[in-house]
C-alpha positions in Angstrom: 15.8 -6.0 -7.5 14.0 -2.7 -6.7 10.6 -2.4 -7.4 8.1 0.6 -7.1 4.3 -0.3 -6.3 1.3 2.1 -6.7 -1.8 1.2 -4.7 -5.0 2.9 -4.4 -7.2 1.5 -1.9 -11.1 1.5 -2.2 -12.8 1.0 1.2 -16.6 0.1 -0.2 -17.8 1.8 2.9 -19.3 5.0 3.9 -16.5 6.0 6.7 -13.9 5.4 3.9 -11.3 8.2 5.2 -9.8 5.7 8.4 -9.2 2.6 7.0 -7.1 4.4 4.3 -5.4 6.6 6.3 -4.8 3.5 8.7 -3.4 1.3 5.3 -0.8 4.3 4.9 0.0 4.4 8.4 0.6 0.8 9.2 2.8 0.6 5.8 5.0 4.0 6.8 6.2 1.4 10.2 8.5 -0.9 7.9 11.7 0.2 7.9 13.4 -1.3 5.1 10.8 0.4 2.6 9.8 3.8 2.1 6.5 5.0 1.0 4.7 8.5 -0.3 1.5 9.6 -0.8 -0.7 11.5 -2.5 -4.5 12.7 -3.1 -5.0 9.4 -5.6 -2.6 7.0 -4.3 0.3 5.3 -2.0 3.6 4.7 -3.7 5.7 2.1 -2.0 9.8 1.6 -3.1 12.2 -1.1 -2.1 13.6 -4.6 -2.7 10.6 -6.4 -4.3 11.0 -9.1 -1.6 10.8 -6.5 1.1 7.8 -4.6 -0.5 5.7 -7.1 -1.1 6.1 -8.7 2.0 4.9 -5.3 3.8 2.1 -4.7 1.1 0.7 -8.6 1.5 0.7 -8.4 5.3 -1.4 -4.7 5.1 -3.8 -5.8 2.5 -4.5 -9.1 4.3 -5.1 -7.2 7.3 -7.2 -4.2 5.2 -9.3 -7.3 3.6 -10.7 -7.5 7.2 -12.8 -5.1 6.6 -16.0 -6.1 4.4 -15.7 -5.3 0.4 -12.1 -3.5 0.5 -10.7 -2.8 -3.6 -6.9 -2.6 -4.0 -5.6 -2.0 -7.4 -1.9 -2.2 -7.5 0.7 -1.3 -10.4 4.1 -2.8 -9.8 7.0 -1.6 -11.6 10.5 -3.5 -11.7 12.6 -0.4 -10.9 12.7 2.3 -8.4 10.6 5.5 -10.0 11.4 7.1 -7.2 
């Protein structure tokens, strides 16, 4: 099934710019999902398996930052 995810990503921190920019980066690496940005959000498209897998694995390592905010909308098609 393909599934399109929006995340916005709220680093509660006043150097907030990296660890976003770091979030995008580490999720543009997996190759079996493609992802796009913009000035409010990351949109992420795939196999739902494949993109949650790769958005799980980023936010768990995003969360190792003190007081990190994900909001996510997951769609079950690709709105691509």
């Amino acid at each position: 099934m393909q599934t399109s995810v929006d995340i916005s990503f709220y680093p509660l921190r006043p150097e907030f710019v990296s660890p976003i920019l770091d979030f995008i980066n580490r999720l543009k690496k997996y190759e079996n999902i493609e992802s796009e940005t913009n000035g409010m959000s990351t949109q992420v498209f795939g196999e739902f398996f494949d993109v949650m897998h790769a958005i799980t694995n980023e936010i768990h390592k995003s969360f190792e930052l003190p007081h990190s905010v994900f909001i996510l909308k997951i769609v079950n098609a690709d709105l691509r």
